[in-house]
C-alpha positions in Angstrom: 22.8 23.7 30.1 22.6 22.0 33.0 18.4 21.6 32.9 18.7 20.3 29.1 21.5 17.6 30.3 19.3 16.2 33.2 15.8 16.3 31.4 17.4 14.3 28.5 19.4 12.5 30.8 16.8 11.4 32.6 15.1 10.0 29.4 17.5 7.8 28.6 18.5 6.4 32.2 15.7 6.6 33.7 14.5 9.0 36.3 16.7 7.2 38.8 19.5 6.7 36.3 18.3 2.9 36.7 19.8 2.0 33.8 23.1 3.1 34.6 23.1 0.8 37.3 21.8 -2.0 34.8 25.0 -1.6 32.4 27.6 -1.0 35.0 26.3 -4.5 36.4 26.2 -5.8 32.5 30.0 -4.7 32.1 31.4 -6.1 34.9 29.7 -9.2 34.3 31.3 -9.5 31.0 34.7 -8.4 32.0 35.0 -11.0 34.9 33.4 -14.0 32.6 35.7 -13.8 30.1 38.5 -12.8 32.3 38.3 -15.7 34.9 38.2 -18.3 31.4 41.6 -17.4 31.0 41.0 -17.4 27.3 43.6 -15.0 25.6 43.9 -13.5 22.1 46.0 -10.7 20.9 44.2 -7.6 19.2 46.4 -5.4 17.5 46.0 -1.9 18.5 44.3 0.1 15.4 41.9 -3.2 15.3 41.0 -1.7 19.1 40.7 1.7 17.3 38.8 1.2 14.3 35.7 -0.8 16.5 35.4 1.3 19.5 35.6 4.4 16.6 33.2 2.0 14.2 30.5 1.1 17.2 30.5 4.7 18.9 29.8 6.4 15.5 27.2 4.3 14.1 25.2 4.0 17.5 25.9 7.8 17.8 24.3 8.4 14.0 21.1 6.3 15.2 20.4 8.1 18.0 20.8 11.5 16.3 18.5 10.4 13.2 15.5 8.2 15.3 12.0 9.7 14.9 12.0 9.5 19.2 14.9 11.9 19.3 12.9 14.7 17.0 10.0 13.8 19.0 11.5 15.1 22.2 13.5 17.6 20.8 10.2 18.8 19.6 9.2 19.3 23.6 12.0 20.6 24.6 12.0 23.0 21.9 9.1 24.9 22.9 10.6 25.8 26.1 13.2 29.2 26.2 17.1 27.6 25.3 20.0 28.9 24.6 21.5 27.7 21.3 25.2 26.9 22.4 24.1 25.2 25.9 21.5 23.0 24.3 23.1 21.6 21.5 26.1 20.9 23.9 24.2 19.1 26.3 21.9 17.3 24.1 25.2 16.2 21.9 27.1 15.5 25.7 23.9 13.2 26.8 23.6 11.0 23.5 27.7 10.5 23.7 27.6 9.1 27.3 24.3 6.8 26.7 26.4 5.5 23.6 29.5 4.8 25.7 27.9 3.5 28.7 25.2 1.1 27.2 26.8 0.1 24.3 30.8 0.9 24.0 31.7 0.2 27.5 30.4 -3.2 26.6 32.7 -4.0 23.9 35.9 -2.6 25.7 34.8 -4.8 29.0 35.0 -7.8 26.4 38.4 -6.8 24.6 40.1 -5.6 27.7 39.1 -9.0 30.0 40.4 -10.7 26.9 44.0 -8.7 26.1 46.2 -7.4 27.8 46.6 -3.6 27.1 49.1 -1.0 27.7 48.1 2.8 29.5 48.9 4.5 26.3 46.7 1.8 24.1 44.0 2.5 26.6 44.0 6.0 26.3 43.7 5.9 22.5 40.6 4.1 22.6 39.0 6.8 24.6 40.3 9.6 22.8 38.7 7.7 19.6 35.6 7.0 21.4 35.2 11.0 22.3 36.0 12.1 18.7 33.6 9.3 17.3 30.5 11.0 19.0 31.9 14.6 18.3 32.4 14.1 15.0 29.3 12.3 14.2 27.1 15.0 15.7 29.0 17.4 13.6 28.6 15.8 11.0 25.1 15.2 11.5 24.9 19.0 12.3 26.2 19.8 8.7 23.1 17.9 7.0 24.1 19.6 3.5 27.6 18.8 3.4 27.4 15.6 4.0 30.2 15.2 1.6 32.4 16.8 4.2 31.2 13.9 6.4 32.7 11.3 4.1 36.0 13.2 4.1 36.3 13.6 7.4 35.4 9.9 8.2 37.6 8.7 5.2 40.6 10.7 7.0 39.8 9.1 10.4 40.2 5.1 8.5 43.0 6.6 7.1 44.9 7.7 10.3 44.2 4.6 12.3 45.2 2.3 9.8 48.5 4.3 9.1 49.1 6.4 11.7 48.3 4.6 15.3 51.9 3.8 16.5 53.3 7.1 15.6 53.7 9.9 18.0 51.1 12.0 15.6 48.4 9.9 16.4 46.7 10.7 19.3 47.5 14.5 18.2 45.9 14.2 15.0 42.3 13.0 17.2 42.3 15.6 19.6 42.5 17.9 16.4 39.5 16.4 14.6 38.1 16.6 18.7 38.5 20.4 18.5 37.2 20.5 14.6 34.3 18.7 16.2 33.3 20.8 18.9 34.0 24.0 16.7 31.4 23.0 14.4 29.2 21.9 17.7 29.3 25.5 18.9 28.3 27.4 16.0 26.0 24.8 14.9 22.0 25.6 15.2 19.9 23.4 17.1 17.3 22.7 14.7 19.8 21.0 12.2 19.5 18.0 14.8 15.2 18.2 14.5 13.5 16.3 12.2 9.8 16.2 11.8 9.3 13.7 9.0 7.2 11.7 12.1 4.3 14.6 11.3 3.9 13.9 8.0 3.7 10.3 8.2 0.4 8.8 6.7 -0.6 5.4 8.2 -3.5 3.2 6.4 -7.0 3.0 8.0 -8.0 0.1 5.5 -7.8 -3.4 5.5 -6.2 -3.7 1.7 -2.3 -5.9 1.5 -1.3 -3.3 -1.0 -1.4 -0.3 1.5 0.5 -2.4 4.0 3.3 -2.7 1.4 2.8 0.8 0.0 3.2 2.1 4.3 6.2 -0.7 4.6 8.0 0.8 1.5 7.8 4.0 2.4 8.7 3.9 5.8 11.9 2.4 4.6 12.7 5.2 2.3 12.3 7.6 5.2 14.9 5.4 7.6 17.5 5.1 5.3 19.3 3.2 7.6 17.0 0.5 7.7 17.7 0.1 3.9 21.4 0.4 4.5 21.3 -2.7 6.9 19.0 -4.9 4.7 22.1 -3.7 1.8 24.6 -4.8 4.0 22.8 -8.2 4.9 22.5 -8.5 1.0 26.3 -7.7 0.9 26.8 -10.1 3.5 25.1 -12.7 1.7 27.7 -12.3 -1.3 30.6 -13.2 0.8 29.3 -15.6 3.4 30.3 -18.8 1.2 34.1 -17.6 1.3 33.4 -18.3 5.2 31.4 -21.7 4.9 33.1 -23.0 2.1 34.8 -25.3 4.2 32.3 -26.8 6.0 29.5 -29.7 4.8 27.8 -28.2 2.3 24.4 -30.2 3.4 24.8 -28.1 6.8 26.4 -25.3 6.0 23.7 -24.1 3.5 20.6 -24.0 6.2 23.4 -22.3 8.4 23.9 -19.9 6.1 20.1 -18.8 5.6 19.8 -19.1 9.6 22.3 -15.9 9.7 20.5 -14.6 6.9 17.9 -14.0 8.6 19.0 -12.1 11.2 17.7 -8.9 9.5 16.9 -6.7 12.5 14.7 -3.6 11.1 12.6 -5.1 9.0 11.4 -7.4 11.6 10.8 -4.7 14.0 8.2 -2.4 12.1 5.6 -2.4 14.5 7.8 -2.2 17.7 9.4 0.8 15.6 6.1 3.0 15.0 3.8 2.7 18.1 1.4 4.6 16.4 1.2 2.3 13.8 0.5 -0.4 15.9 -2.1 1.0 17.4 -4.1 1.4 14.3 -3.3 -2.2 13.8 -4.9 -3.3 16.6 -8.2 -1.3 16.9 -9.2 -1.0 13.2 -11.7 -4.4 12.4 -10.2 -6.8 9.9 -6.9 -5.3 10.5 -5.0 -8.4 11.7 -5.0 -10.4 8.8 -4.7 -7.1 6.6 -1.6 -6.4 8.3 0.4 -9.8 8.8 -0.2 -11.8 5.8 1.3 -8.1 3.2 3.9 -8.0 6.4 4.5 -11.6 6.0 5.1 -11.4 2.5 7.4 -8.6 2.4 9.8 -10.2 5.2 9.6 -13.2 3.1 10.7 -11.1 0.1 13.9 -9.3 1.6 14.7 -12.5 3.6 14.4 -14.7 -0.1 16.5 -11.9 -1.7 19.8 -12.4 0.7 19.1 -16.0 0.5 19.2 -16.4 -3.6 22.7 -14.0 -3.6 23.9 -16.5 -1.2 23.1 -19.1 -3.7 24.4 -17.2 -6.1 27.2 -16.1 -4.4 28.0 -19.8 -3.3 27.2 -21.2 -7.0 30.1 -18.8 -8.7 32.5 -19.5 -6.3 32.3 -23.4 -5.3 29.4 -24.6 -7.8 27.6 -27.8 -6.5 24.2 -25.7 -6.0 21.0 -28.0 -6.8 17.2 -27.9 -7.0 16.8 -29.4 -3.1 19.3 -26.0 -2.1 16.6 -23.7 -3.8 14.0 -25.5 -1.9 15.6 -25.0 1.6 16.3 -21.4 0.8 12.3 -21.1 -0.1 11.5 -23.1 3.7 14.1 -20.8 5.8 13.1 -17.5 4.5 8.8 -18.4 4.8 9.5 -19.8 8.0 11.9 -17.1 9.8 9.1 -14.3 8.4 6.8 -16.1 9.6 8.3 -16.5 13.6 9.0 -12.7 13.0 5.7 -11.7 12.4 4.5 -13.4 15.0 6.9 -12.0 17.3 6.2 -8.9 16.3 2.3 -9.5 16.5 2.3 -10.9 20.0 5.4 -9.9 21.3 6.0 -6.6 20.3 9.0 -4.4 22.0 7.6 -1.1 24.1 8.9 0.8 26.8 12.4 1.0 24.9 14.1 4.7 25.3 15.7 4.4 21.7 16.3 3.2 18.6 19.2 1.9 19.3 18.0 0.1 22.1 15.4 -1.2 19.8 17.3 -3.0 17.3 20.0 -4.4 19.7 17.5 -6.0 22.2 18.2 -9.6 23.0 14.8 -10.7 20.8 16.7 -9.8 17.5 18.3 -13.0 18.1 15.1 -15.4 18.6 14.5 -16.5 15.3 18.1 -16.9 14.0 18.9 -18.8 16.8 15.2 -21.3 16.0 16.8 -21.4 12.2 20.1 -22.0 13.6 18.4 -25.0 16.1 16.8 -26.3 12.8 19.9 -26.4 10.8 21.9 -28.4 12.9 18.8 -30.8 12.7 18.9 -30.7 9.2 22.3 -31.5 9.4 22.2 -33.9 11.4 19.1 -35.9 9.5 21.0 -35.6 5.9 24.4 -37.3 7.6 
């Protein structure tokens, strides 16, 4: 067990556990900056709960389902293992990456900004334990995911209903135990995937294969469709947030968060091998950007008309000039991701998750953002 832990652990840190050293700096930054602003606001406790539980699960899920996991699972696999001690180890590495790169992070912010009792304290890491233990159960159990939905349903439940009560933090360490019950008699190849080997990338120049690859590479990351549905989502009740704002403004601010659709502006970063054909293939440059172009510019047009839509059915006032802003901030942002992607493109990350939360995600919003306020500031 101990082997497995350090050759995956050393993936993920680094061979010198580099990155370690990276986020222990990023934390304490963040604690101290906020701290030393003396800026105060109260957080009730099961609002502490719910996110550190909400964050650790859903980073959790992404490292347990990205194609780079299967990929060295696949290695490690070929070696001799003992069932128990892998999945143990593999399950105990994935929950400390997620609470030191991207948990700890959080908590440095809430904690510099509220003041926090021991017990409060300890309830948040209790949820943060049981939020990686039971998402690797759950992702262990890949035909009852059913049970999944139960068991998170439950967790909401108690949280919401059941955080000041003295059968709280007994009711986690139970669904702790359920966790690691499941853990140990789980196999290890219910955490392998290899969709990745039966992945069929174009090797011609046509726009319709580009969209025919995009599509389906989207059907086989369903959680890249889940965020563009939740952007989409988002898009439906962003108005109830602007509505009070000038409309001239608040419109191009609107498709400026929009637009901050991470995974679909990340294909290439996301599929090195895909890239590569890309790049060496003749004629494959225009091929590839303009389809790529287009299809950002689609999804990205999509959130932007329910926003419209959305804004239209709930405060009216929406004219033909709105439509044409929603048409120049959706061309444009694809178009700065593309080129982002094209020249720019993200390597050397250890996974997924790192992937979609590095700091370039925020590039083009922040240009749309930049251009909105100028808009703003021109229609005044």
């Amino acid at each position: 067990m101990k082997t497995i832990f350090k050759a995956f652990a050393k993936k993920l840190f680094g061979t010198e556990y580099e990155r370690l050293k990276s986020m222990l700096f990023v934390c304490i930054t963040v604690f101290f900056g906020l701290y030393i602003t003396d800026f105060k606001v109260e957080i009730a406790p099961f609002i502490l709960y719910l996110m550190v539980t909400a964050l650790t699960s859903g980073i959790m899920w992404q490292l347990l389902s990205a194609e780079g996991a299967s990929e060295d699972m696949q290695n490690m696999l070929m070696l001799p293992f003992e069932n128990r001690s892998f999945v143990l180890a593999y399950v105990a590495v994935l929950g400390i990456h997620t609470f030191l790169t991207k948990t700890a992070v959080l908590l440095s912010a809430v904690f510099a900004l509220s003041a926090w009792r021991l017990l409060e304290i300890i309830g948040s890491i209790f949820c943060i334990v049981n939020a990686a233990l039971a998402t690797a159960a759950v992702f262990s159990l890949r035909k009852c995911r059913y049970t999944g939905c139960l068991w998170a349903a439950a967790l909401i439940a108690s949280i919401f209903f059941l955080w000041n009560t003295p059968y709280f933090l007994p009711l986690i360490m139970g669904s702790c135990a359920l966790a690691l019950l499941i853990l140990r008699n789980a196999d290890v190849y219910s955490f392998y995937s290899c969709r990745y080997q039966n992945r069929k990338m174009p090797l011609y120049g046509f726009g319709w294969a580009v969209w025919r690859y995009l599509l389906r590479y989207l059907l086989a990351h369903k959680n890249y469709l889940a965020n563009t549905a939740i952007m989409w989502g988002v898009a439906c009740v962003l108005p109830l947030f602007l509505k009070n704002a000038e409309s001239l403004f608040v419109l191009p601010v609107g498709f400026a968060i929009l637009s901050l659709n991470t995974p679909i502006c990340i294909l290439l970063s996301a599929d090195p091998d895909f890239e590569q054909a890309v790049r060496t293939l003749p004629g494959q440059k225009n091929a590839f950007c303009l389809p790529y172009c287009l299809f950002i510019f689609m999804c990205n047009l999509i959130a932007d008309a329910l926003f419209l839509l959305s804004w239209q059915i709930q405060l009216g006032g929406i004219a033909v000039p709105a439509a044409i802003l929603a048409l120049f901030f959706a061309f444009l942002s694809a178009v700065l991701s593309v080129l982002l992607e094209w020249f720019y493109p993200l390597r050397n990350w250890k996974t997924e998750s790192d992937l979609w939360h590095h700091p370039r995600k925020y590039a083009v919003p922040v240009v749309m953002l930049l251009l909105a306020g100028i808009i703003g500031t021109l229609s005044l």
